[in-house]
DSSP file (Angstrom, degrees, kcal/mol; ACC not computed):
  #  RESIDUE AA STRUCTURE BP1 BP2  ACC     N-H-->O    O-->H-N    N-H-->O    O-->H-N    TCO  KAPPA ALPHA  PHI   PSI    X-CA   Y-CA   Z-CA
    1    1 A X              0   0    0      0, 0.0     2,-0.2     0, 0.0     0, 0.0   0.000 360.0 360.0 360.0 114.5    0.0    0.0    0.0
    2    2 A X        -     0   0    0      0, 0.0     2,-0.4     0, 0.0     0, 0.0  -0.414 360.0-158.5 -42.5 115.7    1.4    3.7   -1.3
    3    3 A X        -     0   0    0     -2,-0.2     2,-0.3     4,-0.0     3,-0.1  -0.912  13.0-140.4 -98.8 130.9    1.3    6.7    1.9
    4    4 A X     >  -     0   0    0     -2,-0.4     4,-1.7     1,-0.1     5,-0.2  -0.626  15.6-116.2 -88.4 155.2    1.2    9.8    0.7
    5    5 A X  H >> S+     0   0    0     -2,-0.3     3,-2.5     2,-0.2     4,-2.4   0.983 118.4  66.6  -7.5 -93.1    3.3   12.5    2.5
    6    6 A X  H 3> S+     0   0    0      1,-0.3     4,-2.1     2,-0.2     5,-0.3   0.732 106.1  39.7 -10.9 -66.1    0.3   14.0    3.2
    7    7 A X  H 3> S+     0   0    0      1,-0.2     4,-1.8     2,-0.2    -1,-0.3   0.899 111.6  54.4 -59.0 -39.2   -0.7   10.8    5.6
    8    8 A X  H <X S+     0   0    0     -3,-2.5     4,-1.8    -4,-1.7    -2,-0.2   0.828 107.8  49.9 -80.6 -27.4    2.6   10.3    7.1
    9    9 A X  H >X S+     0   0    0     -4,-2.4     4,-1.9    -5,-0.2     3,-0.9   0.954 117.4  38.8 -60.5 -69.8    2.6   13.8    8.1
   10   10 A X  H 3X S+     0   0    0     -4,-2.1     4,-1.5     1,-0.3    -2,-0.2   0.756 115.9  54.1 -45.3 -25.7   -1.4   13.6    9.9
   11   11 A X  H 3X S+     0   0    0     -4,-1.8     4,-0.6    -5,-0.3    -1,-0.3   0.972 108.9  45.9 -77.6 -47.8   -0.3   10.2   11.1
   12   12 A X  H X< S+     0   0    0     -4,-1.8     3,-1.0    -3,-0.9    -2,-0.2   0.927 119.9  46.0 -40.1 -63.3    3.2   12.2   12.9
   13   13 A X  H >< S+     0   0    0     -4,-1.9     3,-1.2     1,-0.2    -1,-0.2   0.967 112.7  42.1 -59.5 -47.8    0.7   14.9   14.4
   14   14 A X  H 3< S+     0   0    0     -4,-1.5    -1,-0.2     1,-0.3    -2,-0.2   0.567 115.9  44.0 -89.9  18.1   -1.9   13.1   15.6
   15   15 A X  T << S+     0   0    0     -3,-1.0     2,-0.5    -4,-0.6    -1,-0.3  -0.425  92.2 118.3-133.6  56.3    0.1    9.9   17.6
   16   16 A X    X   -     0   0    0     -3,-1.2     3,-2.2     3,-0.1     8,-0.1  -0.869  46.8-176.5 -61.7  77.8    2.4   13.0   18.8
   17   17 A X  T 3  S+     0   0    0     -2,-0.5    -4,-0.0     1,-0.3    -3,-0.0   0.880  73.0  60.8 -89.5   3.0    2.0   13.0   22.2
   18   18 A X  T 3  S+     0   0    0      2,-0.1     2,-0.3     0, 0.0    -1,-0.3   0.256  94.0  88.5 -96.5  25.4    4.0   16.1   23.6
   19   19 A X  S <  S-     0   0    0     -3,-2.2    -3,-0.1    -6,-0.1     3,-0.0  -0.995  76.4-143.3-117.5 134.2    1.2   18.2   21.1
   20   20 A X     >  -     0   0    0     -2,-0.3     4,-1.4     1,-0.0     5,-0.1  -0.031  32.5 -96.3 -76.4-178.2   -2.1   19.0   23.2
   21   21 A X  H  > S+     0   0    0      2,-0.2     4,-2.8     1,-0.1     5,-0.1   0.987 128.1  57.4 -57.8 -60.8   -5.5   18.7   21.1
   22   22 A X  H  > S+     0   0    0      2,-0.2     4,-2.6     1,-0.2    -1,-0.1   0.805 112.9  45.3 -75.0 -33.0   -5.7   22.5   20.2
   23   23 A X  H  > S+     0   0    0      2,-0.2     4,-2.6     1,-0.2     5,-0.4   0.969 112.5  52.6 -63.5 -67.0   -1.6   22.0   18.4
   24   24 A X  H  X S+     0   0    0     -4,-1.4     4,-4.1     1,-0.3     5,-0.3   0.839 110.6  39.5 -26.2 -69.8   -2.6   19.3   17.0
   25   25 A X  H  X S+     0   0    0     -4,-2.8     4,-3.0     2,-0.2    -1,-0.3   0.918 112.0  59.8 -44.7 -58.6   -5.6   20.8   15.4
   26   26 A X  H  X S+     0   0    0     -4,-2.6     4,-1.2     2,-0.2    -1,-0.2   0.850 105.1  47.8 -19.6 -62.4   -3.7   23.9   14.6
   27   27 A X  H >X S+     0   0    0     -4,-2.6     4,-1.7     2,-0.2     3,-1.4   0.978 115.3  48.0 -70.6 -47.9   -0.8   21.8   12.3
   28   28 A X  H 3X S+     0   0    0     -4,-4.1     4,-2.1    -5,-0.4    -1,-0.2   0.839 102.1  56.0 -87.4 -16.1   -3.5   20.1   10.5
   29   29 A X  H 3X S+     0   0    0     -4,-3.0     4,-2.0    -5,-0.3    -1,-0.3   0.843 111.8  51.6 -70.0 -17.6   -5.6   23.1    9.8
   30   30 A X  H <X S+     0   0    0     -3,-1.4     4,-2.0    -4,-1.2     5,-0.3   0.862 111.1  42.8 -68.9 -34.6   -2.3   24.2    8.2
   31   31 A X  H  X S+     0   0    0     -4,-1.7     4,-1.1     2,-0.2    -1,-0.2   0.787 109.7  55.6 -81.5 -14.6   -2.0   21.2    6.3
   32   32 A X  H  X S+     0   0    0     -4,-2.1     4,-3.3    -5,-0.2    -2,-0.2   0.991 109.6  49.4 -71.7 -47.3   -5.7   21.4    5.4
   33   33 A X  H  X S+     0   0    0     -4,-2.0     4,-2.4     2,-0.3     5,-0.3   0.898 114.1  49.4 -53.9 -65.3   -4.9   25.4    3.9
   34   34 A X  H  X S+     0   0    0     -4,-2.0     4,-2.8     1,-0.2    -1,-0.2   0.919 113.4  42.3 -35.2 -61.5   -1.9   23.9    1.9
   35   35 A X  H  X S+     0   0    0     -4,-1.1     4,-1.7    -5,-0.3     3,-0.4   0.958 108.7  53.0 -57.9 -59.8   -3.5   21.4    0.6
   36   36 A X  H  X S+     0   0    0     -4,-3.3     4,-1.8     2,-0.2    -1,-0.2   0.804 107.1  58.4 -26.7 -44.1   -6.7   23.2   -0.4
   37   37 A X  H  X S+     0   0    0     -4,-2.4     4,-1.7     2,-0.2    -2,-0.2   0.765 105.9  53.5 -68.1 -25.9   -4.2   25.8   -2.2
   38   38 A X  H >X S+     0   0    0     -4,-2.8     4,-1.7    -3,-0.4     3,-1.4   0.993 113.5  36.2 -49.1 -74.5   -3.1   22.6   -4.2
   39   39 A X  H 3X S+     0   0    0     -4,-1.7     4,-1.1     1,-0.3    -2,-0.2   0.768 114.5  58.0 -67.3 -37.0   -6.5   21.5   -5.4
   40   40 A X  H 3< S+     0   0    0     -4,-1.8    -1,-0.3    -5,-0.3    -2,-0.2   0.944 115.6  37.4 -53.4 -53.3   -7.3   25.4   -5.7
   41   41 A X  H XX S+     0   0    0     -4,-1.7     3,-1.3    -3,-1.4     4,-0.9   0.759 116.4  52.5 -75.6 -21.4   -3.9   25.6   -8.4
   42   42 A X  H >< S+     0   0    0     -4,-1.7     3,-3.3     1,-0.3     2,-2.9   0.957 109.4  49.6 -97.5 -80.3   -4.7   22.1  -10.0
   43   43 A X  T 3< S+     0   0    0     -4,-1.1    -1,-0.3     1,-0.4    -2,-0.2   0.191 111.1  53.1 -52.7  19.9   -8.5   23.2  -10.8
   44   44 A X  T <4 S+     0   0    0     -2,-2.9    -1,-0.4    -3,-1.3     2,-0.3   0.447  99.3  69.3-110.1 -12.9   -7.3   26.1  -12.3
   45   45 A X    X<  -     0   0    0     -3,-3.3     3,-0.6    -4,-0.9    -4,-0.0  -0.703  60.9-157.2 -99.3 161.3   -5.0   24.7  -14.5
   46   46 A X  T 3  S+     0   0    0     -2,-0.3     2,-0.8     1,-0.2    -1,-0.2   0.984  92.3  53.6 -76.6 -55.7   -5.9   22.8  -17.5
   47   47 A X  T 3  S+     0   0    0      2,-0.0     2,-0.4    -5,-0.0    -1,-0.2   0.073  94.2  95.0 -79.2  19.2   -2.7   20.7  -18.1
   48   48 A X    <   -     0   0    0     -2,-0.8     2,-0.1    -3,-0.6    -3,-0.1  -0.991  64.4-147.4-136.9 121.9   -3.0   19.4  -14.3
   49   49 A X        -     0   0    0     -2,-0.4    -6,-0.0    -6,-0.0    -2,-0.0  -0.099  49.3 -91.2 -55.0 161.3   -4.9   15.7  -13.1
   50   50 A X    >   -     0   0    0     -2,-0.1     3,-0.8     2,-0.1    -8,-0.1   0.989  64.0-168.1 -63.1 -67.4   -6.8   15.6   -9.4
   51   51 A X  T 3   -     0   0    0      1,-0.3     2,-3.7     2,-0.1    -9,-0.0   0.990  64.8 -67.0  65.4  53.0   -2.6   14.2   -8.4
   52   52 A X  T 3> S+     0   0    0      1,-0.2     4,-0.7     3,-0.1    -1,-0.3  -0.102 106.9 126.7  69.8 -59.2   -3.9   13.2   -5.3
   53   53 A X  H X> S+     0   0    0     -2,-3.7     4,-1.3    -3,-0.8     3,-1.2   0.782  79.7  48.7 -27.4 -46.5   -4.8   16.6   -3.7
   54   54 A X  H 3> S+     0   0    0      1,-0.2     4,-1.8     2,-0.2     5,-0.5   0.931 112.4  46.6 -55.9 -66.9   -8.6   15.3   -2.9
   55   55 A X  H 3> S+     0   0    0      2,-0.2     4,-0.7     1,-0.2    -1,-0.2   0.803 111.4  54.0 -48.4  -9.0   -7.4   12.2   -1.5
   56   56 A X  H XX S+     0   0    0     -3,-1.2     3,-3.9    -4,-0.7     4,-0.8   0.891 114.4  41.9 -80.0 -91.9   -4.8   14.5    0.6
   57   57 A X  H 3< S+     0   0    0     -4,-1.3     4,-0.4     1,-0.3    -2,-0.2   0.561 103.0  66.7 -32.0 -25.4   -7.6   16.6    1.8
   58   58 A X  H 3X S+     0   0    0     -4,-1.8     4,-2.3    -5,-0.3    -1,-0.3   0.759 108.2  41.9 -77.6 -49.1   -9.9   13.6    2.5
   59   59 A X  H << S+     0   0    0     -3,-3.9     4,-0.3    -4,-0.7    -2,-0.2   0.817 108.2  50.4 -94.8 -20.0   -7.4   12.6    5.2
   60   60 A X  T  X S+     0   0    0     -4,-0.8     4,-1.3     2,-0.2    -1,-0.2   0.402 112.0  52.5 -76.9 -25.9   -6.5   15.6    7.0
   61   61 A X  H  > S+     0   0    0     -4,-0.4     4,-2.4     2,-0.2     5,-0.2   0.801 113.3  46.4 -86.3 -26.4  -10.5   16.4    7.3
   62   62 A X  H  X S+     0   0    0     -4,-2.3     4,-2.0     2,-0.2    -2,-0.2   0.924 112.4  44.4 -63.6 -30.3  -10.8   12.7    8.8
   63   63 A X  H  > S+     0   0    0     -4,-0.3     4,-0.9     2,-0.2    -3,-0.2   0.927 114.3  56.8 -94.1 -32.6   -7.7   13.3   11.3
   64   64 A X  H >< S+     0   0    0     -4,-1.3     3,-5.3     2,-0.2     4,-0.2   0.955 113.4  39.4 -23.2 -88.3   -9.9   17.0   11.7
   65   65 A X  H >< S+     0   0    0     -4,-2.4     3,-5.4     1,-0.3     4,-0.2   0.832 108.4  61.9 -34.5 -55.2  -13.3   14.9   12.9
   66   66 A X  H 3< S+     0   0    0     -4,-2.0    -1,-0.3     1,-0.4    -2,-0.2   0.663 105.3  42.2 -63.2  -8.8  -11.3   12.7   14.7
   67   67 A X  T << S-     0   0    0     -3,-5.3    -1,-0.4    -4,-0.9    -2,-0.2   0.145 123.2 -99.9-100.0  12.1  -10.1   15.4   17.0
   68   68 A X  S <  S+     0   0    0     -3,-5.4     2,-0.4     1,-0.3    -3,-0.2   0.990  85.5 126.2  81.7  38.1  -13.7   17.0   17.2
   69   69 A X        -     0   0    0     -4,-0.2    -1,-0.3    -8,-0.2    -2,-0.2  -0.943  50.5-150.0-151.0 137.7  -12.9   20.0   14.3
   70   70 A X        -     0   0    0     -2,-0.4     2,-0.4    -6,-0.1    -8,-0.0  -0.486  20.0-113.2-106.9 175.7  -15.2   19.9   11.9
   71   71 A X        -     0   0    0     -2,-0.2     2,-0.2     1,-0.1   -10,-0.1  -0.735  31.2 -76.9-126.4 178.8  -13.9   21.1    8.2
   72   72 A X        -     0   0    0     -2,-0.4    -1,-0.1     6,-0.0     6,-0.0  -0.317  56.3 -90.0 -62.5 119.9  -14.4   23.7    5.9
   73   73 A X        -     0   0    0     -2,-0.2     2,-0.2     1,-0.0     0, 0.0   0.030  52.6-131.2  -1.0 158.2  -17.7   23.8    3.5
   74   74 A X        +     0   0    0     -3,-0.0     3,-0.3     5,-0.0     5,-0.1  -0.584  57.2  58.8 -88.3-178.8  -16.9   22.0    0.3
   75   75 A X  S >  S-     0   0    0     -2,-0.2     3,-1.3     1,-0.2     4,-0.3   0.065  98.2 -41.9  91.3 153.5  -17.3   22.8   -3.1
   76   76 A X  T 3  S+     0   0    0      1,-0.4    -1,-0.2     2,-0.2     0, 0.0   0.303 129.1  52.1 -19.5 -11.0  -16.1   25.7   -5.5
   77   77 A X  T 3  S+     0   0    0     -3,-0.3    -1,-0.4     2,-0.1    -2,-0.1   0.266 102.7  59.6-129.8  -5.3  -16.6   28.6   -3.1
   78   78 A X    <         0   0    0     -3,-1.3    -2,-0.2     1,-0.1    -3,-0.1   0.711 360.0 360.0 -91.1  -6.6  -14.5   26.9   -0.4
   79   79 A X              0   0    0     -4,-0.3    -2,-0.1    -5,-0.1    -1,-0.1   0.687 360.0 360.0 -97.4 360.0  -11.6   26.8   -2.6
């Protein structure tokens, strides 16, 4: 099975245990922003495939929920 970056990071934060909840949450709303700006540049270009970014985002709003953080609207006006 292929791990994205993406996962191995959210997997690092959240079995962190010198990070309280509210850090935790913190770094992954940063990795959610990054990531969103991915899928923001790749749906604006033509010459550019999905490349992961959804599934990226998909897992950093699961490791969200699983802390109790709910995630940002979806859709075209959330990006």
């Amino acid at each position: 099975m292929v791990v994205s970056t993406t996962e191995l990071k959210v997997q690092d934060i959240l079995e962190n245990v010198s990070l309280i909840r509210d850090q935790k949450i913190a770094k992954l709303k940063l990795l959610e922003e990054d990531a969103r700006g991915l899928q923001r540049a790749g749906s604006e270009s033509a010459m550019v495939d999905d490349d992961g970014w959804y599934a990226d985002l998909r897992i950093i709003e699961k490791a969200l929920k699983k802390l109790g953080q709910g995630s940002r609207p979806e859709g075209a006006s959330s990006l």
